[in-house]
TIZA-764979 format. One record per residue (C-alpha): residue in one letter; x, y, z. Coordinates in steps of 0.25 Angstrom, whole numbers, plus 5000, padded with zeros to 4 digits. Example, Ala and Ser with C-alpha at 12.3 -4.5 7.8 and 13.67 -1.06 7.14 Angstrom:
BEGIN
A504949825031/S505549965029/
This chain:
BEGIN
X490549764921/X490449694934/X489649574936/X488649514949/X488449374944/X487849394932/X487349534933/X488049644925/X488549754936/X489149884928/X490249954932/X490250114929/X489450124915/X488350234921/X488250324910/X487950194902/X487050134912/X486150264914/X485950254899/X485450104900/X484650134911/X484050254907/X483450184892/X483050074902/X482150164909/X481750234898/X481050104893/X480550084906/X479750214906/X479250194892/X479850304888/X480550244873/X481650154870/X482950194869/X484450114864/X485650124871/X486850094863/X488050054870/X489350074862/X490850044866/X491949954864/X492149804865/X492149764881/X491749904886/X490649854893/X489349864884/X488849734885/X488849734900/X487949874899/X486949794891/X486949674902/X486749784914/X485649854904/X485049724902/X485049684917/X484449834920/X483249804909/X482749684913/X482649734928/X481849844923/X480949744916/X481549734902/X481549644889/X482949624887/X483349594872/X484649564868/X485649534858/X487149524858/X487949544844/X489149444841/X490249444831/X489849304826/X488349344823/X488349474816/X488049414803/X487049334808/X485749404804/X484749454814/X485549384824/X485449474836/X484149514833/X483749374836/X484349384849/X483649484852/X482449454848/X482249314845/X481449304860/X480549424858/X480149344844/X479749204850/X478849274862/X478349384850/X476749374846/X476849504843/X477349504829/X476749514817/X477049394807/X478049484799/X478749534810/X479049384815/X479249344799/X480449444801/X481049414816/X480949264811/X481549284798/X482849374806/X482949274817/X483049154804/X481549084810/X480849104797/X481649114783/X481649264776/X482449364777/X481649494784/X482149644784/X482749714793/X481449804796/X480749694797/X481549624806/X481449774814/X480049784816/X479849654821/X480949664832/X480349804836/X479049734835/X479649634846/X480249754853/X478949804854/X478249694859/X479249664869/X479249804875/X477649824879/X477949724890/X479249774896/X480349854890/X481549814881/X483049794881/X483649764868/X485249744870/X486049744859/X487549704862/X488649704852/X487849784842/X489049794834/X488949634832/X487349614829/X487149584817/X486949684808/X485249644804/X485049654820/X485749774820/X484749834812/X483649794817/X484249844832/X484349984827/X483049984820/X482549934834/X483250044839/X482750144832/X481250104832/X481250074849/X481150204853/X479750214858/X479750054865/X480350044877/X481549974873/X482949994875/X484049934866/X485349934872/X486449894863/X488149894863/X489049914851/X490649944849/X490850084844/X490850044831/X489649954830/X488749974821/X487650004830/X488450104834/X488450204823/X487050154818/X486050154829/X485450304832/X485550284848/X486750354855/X487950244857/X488450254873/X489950234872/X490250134882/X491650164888/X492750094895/X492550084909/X493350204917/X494350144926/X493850154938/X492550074933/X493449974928/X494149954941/X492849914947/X492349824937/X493649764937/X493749754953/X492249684953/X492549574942/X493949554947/X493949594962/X495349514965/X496049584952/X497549614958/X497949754956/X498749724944/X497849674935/X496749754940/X497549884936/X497949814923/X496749764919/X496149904921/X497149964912/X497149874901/X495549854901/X495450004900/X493950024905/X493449884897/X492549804905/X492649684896/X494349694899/X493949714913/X493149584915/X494049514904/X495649544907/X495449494920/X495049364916/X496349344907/X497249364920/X497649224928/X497449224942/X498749264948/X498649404938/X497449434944/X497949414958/X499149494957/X499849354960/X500449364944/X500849474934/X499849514924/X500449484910/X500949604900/X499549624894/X498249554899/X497449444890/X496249484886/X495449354885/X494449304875/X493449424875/X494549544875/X495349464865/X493949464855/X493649604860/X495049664856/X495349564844/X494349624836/X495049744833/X496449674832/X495949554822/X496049624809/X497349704810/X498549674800/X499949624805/X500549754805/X499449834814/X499449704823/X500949734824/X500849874829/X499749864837/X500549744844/X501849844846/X500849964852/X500249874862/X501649814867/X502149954867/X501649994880/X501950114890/X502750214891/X504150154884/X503350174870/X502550294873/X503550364862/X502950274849/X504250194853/X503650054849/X503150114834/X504750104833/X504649914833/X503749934821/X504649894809/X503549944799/X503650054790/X502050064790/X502250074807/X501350204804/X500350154796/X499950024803/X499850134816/X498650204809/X497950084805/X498050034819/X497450164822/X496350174811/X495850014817/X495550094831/X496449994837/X497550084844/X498250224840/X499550294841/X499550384855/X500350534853/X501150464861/X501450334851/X500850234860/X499850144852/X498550164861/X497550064859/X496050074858/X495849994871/X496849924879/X496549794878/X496749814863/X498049834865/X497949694874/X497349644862/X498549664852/X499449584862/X498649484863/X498449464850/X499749464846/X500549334845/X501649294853/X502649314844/X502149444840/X502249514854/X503749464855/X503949534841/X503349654845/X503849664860/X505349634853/X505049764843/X504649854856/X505649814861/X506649864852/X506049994854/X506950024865/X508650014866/X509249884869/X509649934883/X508250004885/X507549914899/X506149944891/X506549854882/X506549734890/X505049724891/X504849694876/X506049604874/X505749524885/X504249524881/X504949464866/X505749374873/X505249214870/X506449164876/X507349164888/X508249284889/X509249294899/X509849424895/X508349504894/X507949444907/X509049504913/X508849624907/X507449614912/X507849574926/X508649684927/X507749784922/X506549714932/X507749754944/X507949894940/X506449924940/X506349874953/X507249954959/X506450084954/X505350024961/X504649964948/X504649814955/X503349754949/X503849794936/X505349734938/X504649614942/X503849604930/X505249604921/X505949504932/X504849414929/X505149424912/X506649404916/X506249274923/X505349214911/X506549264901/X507549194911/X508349044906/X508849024920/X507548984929/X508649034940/X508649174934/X507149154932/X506949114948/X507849244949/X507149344943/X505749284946/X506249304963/X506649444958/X505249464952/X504349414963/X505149524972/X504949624963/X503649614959/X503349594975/X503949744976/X503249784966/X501849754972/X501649604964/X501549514977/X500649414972/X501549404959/X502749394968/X502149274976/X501849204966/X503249224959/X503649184973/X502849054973/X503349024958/X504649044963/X504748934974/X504348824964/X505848864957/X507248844962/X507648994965/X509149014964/X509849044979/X510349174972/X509149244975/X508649164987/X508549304994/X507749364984/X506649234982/X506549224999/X506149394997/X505049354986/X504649244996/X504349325006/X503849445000/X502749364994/X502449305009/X502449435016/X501849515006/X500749415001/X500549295009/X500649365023/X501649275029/X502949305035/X503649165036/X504449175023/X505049295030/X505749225041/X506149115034/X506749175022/X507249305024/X508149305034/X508949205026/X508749305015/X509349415023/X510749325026/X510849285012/X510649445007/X511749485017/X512849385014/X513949435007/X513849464994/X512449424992/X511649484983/X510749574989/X509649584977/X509549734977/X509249764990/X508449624994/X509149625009/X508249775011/X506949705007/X507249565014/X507549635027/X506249715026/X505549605023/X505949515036/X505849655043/X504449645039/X504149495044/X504949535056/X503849655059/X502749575055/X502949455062/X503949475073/X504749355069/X506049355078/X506849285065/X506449395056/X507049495066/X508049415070/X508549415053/X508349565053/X509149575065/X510449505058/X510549575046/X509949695050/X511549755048/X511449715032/X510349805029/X510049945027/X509850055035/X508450055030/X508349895035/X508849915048/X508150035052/X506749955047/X507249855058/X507749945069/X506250015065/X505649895068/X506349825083/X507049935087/X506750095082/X507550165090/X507450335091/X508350365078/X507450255070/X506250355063/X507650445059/X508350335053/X507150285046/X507250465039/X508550445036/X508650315030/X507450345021/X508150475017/X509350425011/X508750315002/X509050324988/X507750304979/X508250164976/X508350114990/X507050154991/X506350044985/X507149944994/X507150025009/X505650075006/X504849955014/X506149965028/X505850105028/X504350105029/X504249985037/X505450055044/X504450195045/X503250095049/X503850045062/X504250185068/X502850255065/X503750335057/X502850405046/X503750485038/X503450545027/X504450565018/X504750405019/X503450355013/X503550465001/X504850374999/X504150254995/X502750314987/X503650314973/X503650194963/X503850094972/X503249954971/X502049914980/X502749844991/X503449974995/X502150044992/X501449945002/X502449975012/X502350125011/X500850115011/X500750035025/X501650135031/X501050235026/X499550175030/X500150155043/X500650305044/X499350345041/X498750285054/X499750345061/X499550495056/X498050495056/X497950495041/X496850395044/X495950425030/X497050355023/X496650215030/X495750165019/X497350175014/X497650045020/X496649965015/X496650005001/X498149965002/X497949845008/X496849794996/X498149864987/X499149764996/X498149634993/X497949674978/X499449664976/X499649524986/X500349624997/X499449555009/X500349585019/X500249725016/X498649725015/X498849665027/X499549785032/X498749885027/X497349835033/X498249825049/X498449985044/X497250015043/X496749935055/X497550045061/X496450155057/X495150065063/X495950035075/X496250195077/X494650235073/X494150125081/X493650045070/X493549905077/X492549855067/X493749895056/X494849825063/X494349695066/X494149685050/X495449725049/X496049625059/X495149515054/X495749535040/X497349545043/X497549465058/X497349325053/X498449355041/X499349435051/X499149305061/X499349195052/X500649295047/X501149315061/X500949465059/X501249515072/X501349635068/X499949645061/X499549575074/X499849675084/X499649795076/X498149725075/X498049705090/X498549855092/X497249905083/X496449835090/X496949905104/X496850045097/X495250025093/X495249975108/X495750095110/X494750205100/X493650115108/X494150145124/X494449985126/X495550025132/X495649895139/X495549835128/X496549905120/X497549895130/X497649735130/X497749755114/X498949845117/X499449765127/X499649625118/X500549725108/X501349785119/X501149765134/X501349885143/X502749895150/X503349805142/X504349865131/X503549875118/X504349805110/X504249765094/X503849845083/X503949995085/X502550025085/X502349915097/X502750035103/X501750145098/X500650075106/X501150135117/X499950255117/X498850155111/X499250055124/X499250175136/X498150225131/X497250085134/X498350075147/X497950225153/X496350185150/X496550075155/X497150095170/X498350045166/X499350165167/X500550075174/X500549995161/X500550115151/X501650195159/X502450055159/X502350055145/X502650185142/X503950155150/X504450045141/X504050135129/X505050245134/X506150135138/X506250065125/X506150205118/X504850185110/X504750335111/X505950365101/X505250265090/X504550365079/X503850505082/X502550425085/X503150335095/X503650455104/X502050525101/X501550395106/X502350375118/X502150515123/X500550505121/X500550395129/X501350445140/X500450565141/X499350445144/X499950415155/X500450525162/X500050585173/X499050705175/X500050795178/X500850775166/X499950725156/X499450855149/X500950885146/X501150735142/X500150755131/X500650885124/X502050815127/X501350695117/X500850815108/X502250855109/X502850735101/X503350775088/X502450705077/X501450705088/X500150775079/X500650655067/X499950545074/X498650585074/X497850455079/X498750435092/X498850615094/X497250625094/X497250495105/X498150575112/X497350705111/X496250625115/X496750575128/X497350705131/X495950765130/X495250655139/X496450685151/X496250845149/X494650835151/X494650715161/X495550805170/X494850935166/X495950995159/X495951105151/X496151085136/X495450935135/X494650995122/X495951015113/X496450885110/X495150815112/X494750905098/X496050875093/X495950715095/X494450725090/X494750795077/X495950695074/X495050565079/X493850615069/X494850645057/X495350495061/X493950445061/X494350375074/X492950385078/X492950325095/X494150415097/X493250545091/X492350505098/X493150495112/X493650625110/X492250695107/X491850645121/X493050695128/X492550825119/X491250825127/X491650785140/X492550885141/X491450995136/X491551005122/X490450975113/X490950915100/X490750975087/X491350895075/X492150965064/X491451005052/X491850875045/X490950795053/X491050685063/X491750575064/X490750475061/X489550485050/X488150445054/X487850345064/X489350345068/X489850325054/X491350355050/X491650445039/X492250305031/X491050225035/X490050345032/X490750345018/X490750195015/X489250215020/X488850325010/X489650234996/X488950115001/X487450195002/X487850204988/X487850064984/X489350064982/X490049934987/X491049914997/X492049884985/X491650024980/X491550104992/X492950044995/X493650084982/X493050234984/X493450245000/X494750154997/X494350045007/X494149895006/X492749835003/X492949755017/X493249925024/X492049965016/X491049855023/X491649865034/X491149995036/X490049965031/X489849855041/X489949975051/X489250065045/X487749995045/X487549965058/X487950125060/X486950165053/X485850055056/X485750005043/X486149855039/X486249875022/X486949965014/X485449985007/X485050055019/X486550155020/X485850265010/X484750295019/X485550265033/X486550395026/X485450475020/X485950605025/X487350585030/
């Protein structure tokens, strides 16, 4: 259940719905009366189908009566009947004197004590009265805490309101009395499926982080009343991501009386048990394993009277499976202090002393400071970082630091903690570690290390480079003095990270510090910088070979040089980013993810766009800004390549001030480039060329990052339509001499492209197949359909044979694209040049009134009533991408409201 102020709005519940609804009509029509009896267990979401019934009544006109059953009141006799009722007595003419003698006498007006019947007939008699001026609604919730006089009366109303139109909508637990007493069949009301729960969850808690989100899910199991309730228990920084969640969730008041019921009456022994099962969690006891910390003789016989209660039972596997999740919550929670020491020190001792399992439980017993367990733990949190479990390891570092004596060793660990769980994809838990850590002294020992987690948090989270400069070429000397301890591979990752605010920002100090202990690091570090300032011909090679003989556990450490290595030379291969998709932690599945965004533009896999923005609301779940960022520049690549301005500009407005007040060069130019490129779908050749010419002026060595080099193509194209041939051959003459050709595959496609630009009429046919010539050529399928497309335009202007050919070819590639303006370019040099163009079976390019396939489909989910948050979860796109679209799509097709899409797309 969701709500809109005050206003009930169900999630899922049809079947249950079209029930309510279709008795309400009923009634309506006259047809007869009717009951629906809702049945399910505490928190499933009854009460909430009564409050939408309700609303749905009284909009069809309705008389709603209503009474609500509490623990506290169901010896008190007649008592909901008076809340139902005790209205419709004080209006009521209608009656005769006996039957108010008897509602009088049961509501404790008048002395007497009246029976049952009596009481019965004069409550239908009101029923009766009530209903010859509109129909009526009686709700009965919590049937299974009415008192049992009402109850009675209810089910003889129930019986006798068949031929009135009146509908009585009642709830019970499975086993209320109502439910096995009343004749009307009961509607088991069930968990929500997960997928409901999601978006319940996601509309009552919109800013819920990832984590919690997932876990909160898991442990509320479908409940809707879990759903609304854990959240609440959750301090802010848990549900930001900023904080870890705690082992188990708090239930809060109304979970704790929902749950506690069950749990109130059971002995010592059965409490014991039930305490040990839900402890014993995953897999480590899947084998019955914990049974063994029970030190009772009667172990078996307590287990079948847990399982007569209905409170858990004994899976094949010998796991205790409880009735609902959250009763397994329940047991914890109720379960003293003391208690769950004791039981945590008997698990345990399920395992061998030498066993790392183990350490969990003791250290979940511990009440005091333990040098010798938080070693243990610390180095057991190491071990699984190095086989990529880094959120994990963090977790144990953090219960090291709380067991630590020495508040050095605590600083220590807490520093090894806030870098792991930064690995590990916690980023708003390591910055705030971080920021815990500056208010303590932190030993010099691990200076290195604590200057890292600095900067990590500032990179990744707060989007700001100046940390980097300041603090990690000092680092870098301190990791490569002799005999220094390098932290288990820390120079590898301190190296990438300067190399990264190097790349990002330009900052001649940062290069500098690279450049002076560029000899102290791997091969993998110093090819990521030669990548970077100077790829030379052998560097693509290198990049194969480096990345063939790692070991698994150098993996983990080269993963982020060697993508960012692959990144800079255009270098998509394959084999490489299968490397990094196994179980690693999300900051090298971040960096594989942008390459691979990135790759996708450049290959023409453009239907994985949406990609990039479901990964950037991924990166800003999980505090990773930067890489949000990142992944909303990658897809400004795709509007800028189908001409989607409208697109771009909202991309821009949202990352250019961050990438400004960040000194993102980088993110800068790369945004100035896109807008050049739209120029460019557009034929604003003049002012694509001025774009171009701010990145990389003609005849001047393009210096910088490699792929200052790649606009050779994209700045002689605007050159050649604009008159300027001079400037383009100039610049294809310093391309050559600073050997821009021999940088990756696509850098030699691109340069021959251009070249066949601008080559003379004589030679310029065999200048284009020498382009089509290019190994790799057919892989860059954006960049190969432009060049197809010129070629066409030269062929037909100079009335050549062949023109037809790659015009088809280019137009095919362009409509697969969706790059609409450059489709359309090549359908008129299809006419002009005699062909009358036919599209494909599949259909245009663009839907109705000059609709994308993307903007026909958001149209069609919206004329649904769907809401941008809806239709963004099914196409994978942001609610902003969605309205967007939208913001496109209306003025298309005339209209100004979504009210009007339906008819505006009758027949499309």
């Amino acid at each position: 259940m969701a709500e809109d102020g005050r206003v009930p709005v169900l999630v899922g519940r049809r079947r249950e719905t079209e029930l309510l609804t279709a008795a309400l009509v009923q009634a309506v029509d006259g047809a007869s009366g009717s009951t629906v009896l809702l049945r399910g267990d505490a928190g499933v979401g009854k009460s909430t189908l009564l409050a939408w019934a309700e609303r749905a009544a009284r909009e069809r006109g309705f008389t709603v009566l209503r009474a609500v059953g509490t623990e506290a009141e169901t010896d008190l006799t007649f008592g909901a009947l008076h809340q139902a009722f005790w209205a419709q007595l004080s209006r009521s003419g209608a009656l005769s004197a006996h039957q108010r003698d008897a509602l009088e006498s049961a509501f404790g007006v008048r002395s007497g004590t009246p029976s049952g019947f009596a009481v019965g007939t004069a409550a239908l008699a009101l029923l009766e009265e009530a209903a010859r001026t509109a129909p009526v609604l009686l709700l009965l919730d919590d049937l299974h805490w009415i008192d049992s006089s009402s109850a009675t009366v209810f089910a003889f109303l129930h019986r006798r309101c068949a031929e009135l139109p009146v509908v009585i909508a009642g709830a019970t637990r499975p086993d209320g009395p109502a439910a096995q007493t009343w004749s009307a069949e009961a509607v088991d009301v069930q968990a929500l499926p997960r997928t409901d729960a999601a978006l319940l969850l996601g509309h009552r808690y919109p800013e819920l982080a990832a984590p919690a989100r997932d876990r909160v899910l898991t442990e509320a199991a479908g409940n809707p009343l879990a759903l609304v309730e854990l959240p609440r228990q959750l301090a802010a920084g848990q549900q930001r991501g900023t904080a870890p969640l705690p082992e188990r969730l708090p239930l809060g008041r109304k979970l704790e009386r929902m749950f506690a019921e069950r749990l109130r009456d059971v002995t010592p022994e059965v409490g014991h048990l039930l305490l040990l099962g839900a402890l014993a969690t995953g897999p480590d006891f899947s084998d019955g394993g914990w049974l063994r910390a029970i030190a009772d003789d009667n172990a078996r016989e307590v287990l079948e009277r847990v399982e007569a209660d209905g409170l858990a039972r004994l899976d094949p596997a010998g796991q205790l499976v409880f009735r609902h999740p959250l009763v397994r919550t329940a047991v914890v929670s109720a379960a003293s202090d003391t208690a769950r020491r004791e039981a945590h020190r008997a698990l345990s001792e399920a395992f061998a002393p030498d066993d790392p399992r183990r350490l969990v439980h003791e250290a979940a017993a511990a009440l005091l400071p333990d040098e010798e367990l938080a070693h243990r733990l610390q180095e057991a949190g190491r071990d699984l970082a190095r086989r990529g479990g880094d959120a994990e390891g963090a977790l144990l570092l953090e219960r090291a630091a709380a067991l630590s004596p020495s508040s050095c060793d605590r600083a220590r660990r807490l520093t090894w903690a806030a870098v792991m769980s930064a690995h590990g994809g916690q980023l708003r838990h390591t910055a705030a570690l971080v920021e815990e850590l500056k208010t303590s002294t932190v030993p010099q020992d691990v200076a290195p290390l604590f200057a890292y987690a600095v900067v990590y948090a500032d990179q990744s989270h707060h989007v700001d480079f100046e940390s980097s400069a300041a603090l990690l070429p000092t680092a870098l000397d301190t990791l490569t003095a002799p005999g220094a301890d390098t932290f288990g591979g820390l120079l590898e990752q301190v190296y990438f990270k300067l190399l990264l605010a190097a790349t990002y920002t330009d900052d001649p100090w940062a290069w500098r510090a690279l450049e002076r202990h560029r000899e102290k690091v791997s091969e993998a570090g110093r090819l990521c910088l030669r990548a970077w300032t100077d790829p030379g011909p052998d560097t693509a090679t290198a990049l194969r070979e480096v990345a063939g003989q790692l070991t698994e556990e150098q993996e983990a450490g080269a993963a982020w040089l060697l993508l960012w290595t692959a990144s800079a030379l255009d270098c998509p291969e394959g084999d490489l980013w299968q490397r990094f998709t196994g179980p690693h932690g999300y900051a090298t599945q971040g960096s594989f993810a942008k390459a691979k965004c990135h790759q996708d533009f450049l290959l023409g896999h453009w239907d994985q766009a949406a990609v990039c923005l479901r990964e950037a609301e991924i990166a800003d779940e999980l505090g990773y800004h930067t890489n949000a960022l990142m992944f909303r520049q990658y897809h400004a690549h795709f509007l800028a390549g189908r001409g989607d301005e409208a697109g771009l500009r909202e991309i821009e407005q949202a990352i250019r001030p961050t990438a400004t007040r960040a000194r993102m060069r980088y993110v800068l130019d790369r945004l100035t480039h896109l807008r050049g490129l739209a120029a460019l779908a557009h034929q604003r050749y003049e002012e694509a060329y001025a774009h171009f010419c701010e990145i990389t002026p003609p005849g001047r060595p393009p210096g910088g990052p490699p792929w200052h080099h790649a606009l050779v193509f994209d700045l002689v194209t605007a050159a050649v339509h604009t008159g300027r041939h001079e400037e383009a051959q100039a610049h294809l003459a310093v391309g050559h001499t600073a050997r821009s050709t021999e940088i990756s595959g696509r850098h030699a496609f691109l340069y021959a492209a251009a070249t066949a630009l601008t080559t003379t009429d004589d030679e310029a046919d065999d200048a284009y197949r020498a382009a089509y010539a290019v190994p790799g050529a057919e892989r860059w399928a954006f960049d190969l359909a432009r060049l197809r497309l010129a070629h066409g335009s030269w062929l037909r202007r100079r009335h050549r044979p062949g023109a037809r050919e790659p015009l088809r070819a280019a137009h095919h590639t362009f409509r697969r694209l969706q790059a609409a303006p450059w489709a359309r370019r090549c359908e008129e040099e299809l006419r002009a040049a005699g062909e009358s163009v036919t599209l494909p079976p599949d259909g245009p390019a663009e839907g109705p009134s000059g609709l994308t396939g993307q903007e026909l489909r958001i149209a069609r989910l919206a004329a649904t009533g769907l809401t941008n948050k809806e239709i963004g979860r099914r196409l994978q796109l942001s609610p902003r991408t969605v309205g967007a679209h939208l913001y496109k799509v209306f003025p298309k097709l005339g209209i100004t409201s979504r009210a009007a899409l339906a008819h505006a797309l009758d027949g499309t």
